[in-house]
C-alpha positions as CSV (number, residue, x, y, z in Angstrom):
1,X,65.0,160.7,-16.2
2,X,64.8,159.2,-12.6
3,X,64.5,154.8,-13.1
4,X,62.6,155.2,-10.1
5,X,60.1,157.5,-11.6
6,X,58.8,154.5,-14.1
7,X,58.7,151.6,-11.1
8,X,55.1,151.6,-9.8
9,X,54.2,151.5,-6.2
10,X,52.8,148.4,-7.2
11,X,56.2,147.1,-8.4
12,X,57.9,148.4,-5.4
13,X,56.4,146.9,-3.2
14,X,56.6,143.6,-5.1
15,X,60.8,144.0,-5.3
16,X,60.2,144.6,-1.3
17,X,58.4,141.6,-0.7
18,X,60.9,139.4,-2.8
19,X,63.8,141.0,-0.7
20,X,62.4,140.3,2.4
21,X,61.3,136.5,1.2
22,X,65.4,136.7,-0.1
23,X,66.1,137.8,3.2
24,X,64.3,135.3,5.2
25,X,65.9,132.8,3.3
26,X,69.5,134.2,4.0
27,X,71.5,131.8,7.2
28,X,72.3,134.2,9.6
29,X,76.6,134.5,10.5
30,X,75.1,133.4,14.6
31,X,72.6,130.6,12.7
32,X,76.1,129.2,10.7
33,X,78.1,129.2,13.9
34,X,75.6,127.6,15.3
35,X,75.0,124.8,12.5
36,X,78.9,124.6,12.7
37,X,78.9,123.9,16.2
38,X,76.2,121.3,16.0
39,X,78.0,119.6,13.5
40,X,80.9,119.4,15.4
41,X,79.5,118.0,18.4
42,X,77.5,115.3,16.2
43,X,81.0,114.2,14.0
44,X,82.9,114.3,17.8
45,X,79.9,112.3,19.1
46,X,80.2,110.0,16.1
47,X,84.1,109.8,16.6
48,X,84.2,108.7,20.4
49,X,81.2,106.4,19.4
50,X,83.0,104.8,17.1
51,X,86.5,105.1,19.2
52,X,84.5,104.0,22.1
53,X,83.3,100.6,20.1
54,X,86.8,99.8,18.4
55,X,88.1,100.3,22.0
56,X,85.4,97.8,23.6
57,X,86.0,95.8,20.3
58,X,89.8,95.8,21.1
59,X,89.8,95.2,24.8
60,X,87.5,92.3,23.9
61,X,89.9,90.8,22.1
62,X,92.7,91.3,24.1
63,X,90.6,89.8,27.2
64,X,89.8,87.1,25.3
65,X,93.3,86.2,24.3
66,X,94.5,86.9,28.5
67,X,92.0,84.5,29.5
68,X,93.0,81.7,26.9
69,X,96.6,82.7,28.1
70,X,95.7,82.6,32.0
71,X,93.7,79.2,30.5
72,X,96.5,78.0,29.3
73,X,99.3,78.5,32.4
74,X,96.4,77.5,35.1
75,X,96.8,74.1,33.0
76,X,100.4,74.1,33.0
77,X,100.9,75.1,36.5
78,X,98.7,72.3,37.5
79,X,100.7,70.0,35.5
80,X,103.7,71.6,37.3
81,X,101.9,71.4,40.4
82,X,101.5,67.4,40.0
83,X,104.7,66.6,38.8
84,X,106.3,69.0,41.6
85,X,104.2,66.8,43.8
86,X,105.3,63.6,43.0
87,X,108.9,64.8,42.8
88,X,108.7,65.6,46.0
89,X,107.1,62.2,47.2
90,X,109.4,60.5,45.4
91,X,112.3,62.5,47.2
92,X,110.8,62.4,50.5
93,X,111.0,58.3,49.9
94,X,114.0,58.3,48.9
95,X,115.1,60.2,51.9
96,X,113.3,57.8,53.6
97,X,114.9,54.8,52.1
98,X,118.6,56.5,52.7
99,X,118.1,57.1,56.1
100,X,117.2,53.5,56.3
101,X,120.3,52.5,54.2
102,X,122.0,54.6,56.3
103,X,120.8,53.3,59.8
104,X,121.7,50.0,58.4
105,X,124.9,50.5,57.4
106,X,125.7,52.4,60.2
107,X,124.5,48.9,62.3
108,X,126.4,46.8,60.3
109,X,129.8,48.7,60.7
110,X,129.2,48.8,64.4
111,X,128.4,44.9,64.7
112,X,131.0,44.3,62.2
113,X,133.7,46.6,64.5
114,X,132.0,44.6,67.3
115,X,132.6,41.3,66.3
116,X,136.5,41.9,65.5
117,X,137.0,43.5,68.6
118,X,134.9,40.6,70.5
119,X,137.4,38.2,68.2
120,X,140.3,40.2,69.7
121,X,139.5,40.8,73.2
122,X,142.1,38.0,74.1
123,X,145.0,39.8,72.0
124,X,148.3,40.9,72.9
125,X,149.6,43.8,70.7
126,X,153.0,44.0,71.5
127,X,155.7,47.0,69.8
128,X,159.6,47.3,69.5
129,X,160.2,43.8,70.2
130,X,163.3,43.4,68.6
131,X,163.6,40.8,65.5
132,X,165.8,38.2,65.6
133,X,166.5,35.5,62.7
134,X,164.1,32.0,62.9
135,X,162.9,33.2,66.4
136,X,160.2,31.3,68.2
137,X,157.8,34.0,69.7
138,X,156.1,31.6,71.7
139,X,159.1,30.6,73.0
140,X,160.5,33.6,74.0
141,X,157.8,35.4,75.5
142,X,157.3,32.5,78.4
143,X,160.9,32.9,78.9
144,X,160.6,36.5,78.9
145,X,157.6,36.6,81.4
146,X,159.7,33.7,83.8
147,X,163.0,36.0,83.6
148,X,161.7,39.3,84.2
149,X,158.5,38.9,86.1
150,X,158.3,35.4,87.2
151,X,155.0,34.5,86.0
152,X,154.6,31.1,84.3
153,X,152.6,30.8,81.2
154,X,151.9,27.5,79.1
155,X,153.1,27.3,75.7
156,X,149.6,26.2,75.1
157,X,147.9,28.9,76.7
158,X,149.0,31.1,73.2
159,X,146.8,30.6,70.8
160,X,149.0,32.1,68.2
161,X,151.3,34.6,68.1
162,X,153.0,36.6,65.0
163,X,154.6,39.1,63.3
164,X,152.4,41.7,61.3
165,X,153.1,44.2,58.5
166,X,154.7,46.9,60.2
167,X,156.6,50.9,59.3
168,X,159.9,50.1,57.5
169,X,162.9,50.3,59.4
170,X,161.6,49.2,62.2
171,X,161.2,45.5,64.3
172,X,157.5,44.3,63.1
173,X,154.9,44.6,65.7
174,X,153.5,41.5,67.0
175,X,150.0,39.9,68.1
176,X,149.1,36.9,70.6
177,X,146.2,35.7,70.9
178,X,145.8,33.7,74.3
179,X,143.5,30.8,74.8
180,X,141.5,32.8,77.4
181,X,141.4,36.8,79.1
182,X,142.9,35.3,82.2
183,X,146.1,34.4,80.6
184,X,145.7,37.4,78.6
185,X,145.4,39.3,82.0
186,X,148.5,37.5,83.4
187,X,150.4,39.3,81.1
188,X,149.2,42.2,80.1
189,X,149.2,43.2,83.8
190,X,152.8,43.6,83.7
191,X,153.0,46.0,81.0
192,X,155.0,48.5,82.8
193,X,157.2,46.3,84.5
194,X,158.2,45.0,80.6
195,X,158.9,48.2,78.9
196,X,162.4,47.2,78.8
197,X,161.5,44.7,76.6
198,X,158.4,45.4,74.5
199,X,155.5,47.6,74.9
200,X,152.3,45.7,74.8
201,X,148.2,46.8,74.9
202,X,145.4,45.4,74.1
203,X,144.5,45.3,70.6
204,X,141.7,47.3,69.3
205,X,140.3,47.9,65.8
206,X,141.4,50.6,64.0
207,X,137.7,52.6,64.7
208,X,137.9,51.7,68.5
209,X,141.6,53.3,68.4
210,X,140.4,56.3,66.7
211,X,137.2,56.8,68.8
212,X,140.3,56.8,71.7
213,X,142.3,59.3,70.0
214,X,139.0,61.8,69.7
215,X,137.9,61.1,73.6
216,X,141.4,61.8,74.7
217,X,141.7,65.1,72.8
218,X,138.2,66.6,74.3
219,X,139.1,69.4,77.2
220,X,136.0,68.0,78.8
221,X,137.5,64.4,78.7
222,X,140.2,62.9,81.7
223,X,140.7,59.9,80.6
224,X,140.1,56.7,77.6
225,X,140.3,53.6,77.5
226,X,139.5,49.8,76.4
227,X,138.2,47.2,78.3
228,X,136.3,44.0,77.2
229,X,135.7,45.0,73.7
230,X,134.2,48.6,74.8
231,X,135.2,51.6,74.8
232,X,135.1,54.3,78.1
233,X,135.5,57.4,79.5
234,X,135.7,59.8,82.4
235,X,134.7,63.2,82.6
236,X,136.6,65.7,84.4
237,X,133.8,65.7,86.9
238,X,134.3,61.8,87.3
239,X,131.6,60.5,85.8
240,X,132.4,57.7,83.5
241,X,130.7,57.3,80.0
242,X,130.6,54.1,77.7
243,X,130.9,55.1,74.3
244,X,130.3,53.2,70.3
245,X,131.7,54.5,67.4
246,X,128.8,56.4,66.1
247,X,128.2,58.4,69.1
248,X,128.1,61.7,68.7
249,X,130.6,62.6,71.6
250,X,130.0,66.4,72.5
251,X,126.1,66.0,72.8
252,X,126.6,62.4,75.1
253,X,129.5,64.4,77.3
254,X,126.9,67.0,78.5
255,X,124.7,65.2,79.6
């Protein structure tokens, strides 16, 4: 027998009506893709929210820690700053006080060079004067000056007059000081006519005789030479320059 012969319409339509209500209450495959998709967007939403704060949260913190950093070396470079800054005031005096040392000293070789060549200006350097036992240089330079050149000079007119350390081997050069520069001129005039017997010049400090030595080896220089505790010059062009020990020879000769 047919089930479907017992069901009453009554009951049929009953089993429809639950279907349908079933039916209704089924999610649609679209409505679950749909739900899916929502759900994604809200966990993504929830994701890059909570990214987005542990991001802010962490570039806080870093920011925080750059600024007590920055903090920190603005500090020190002040520091730095100041002490750079009285380092260099306390080099810039000291610079100041060397250059003032240094000006000083500088004056007080050149007054010191002065003085012994002011104390000299009446000496007689004299080389190769042959040595001879318990000579009397006094003695024998009068005679020398009557013999050879007939000028008369007073014993007395000699200061003093000796023998100095001199190369080894050699006759020890010699230095008169006369009592004024007129007898020292008297003498020293004759210097070429006495090469036979000595060589003589006037004797200069060891500084003027080097300034000499530099002038005389300048192309730009004719001539060098000492007079009356000074020290001059001539150009090639003839003009005549006075010159001190700390002159600084190439910039004076131009101009």
């Amino acid at each position: 027998m047919d089930l479907t012969e017992n069901i009453t319409v009554d009951e049929l339509r009953s089993i429809q009506a639950t279907l349908a209500e079933i039916k209704s209450e089924m999610i649609r495959k679209s409505d679950v893709k749909e739900i899916i998709a929502q759900m994604k967007h809200e966990i993504k939403q929830e994701v890059k929210e909570d990214i987005k704060q542990e991001m802010q949260q962490y570039l806080t913190d870093r920011l925080s820690l750059l600024s007590e950093k920055i903090d920190a070396l603005y500090l020190d470079n002040e520091s730095l700053r100041e002490k750079l800054s009285k380092q260099i005031s306390d080099t810039r005096k000291s610079l100041a006080n060397l250059k003032e040392t240094s000006h000083l000293a500088k004056t007080a070789v050149k007054m010191a060079n002065y003085n012994q060549q002011y104390s000299q200006k009446n000496n007689i350097k004299f080389l190769n004067w042959p040595e001879k036992p318990k000579e009397d240089l006094r003695r024998d330079l009068c005679r020398i000056l009557k013999e050879k050149v007939n000028v008369d000079i007073s014993p007395a007119s000699i200061l003093g007059i000796h023998r100095i350390p001199g190369n080894s081997g050699g006759a020890r050069p010699v230095i008169a000081k006369f009592v004024n520069t007129k007898e020292k001129t008297k003498v020293i005039k004759h210097r070429q006519a006495l090469k036979g017997n000595f060589i003589m010049f006037d004797h200069i400090t060891q500084k003027n005789a080097e300034l000499i030595k530099i002038l005389k080896g300048k192309e730009a220089v004719h001539s060098a030479w000492y007079f009356n505790a000074r020290i001059f010059a001539i150009r090639n062009d003839g003009r005549r320059y006075t010159f001190d020990i700390f002159d600084d020879i190439d910039t004076k000769l131009k101009q």
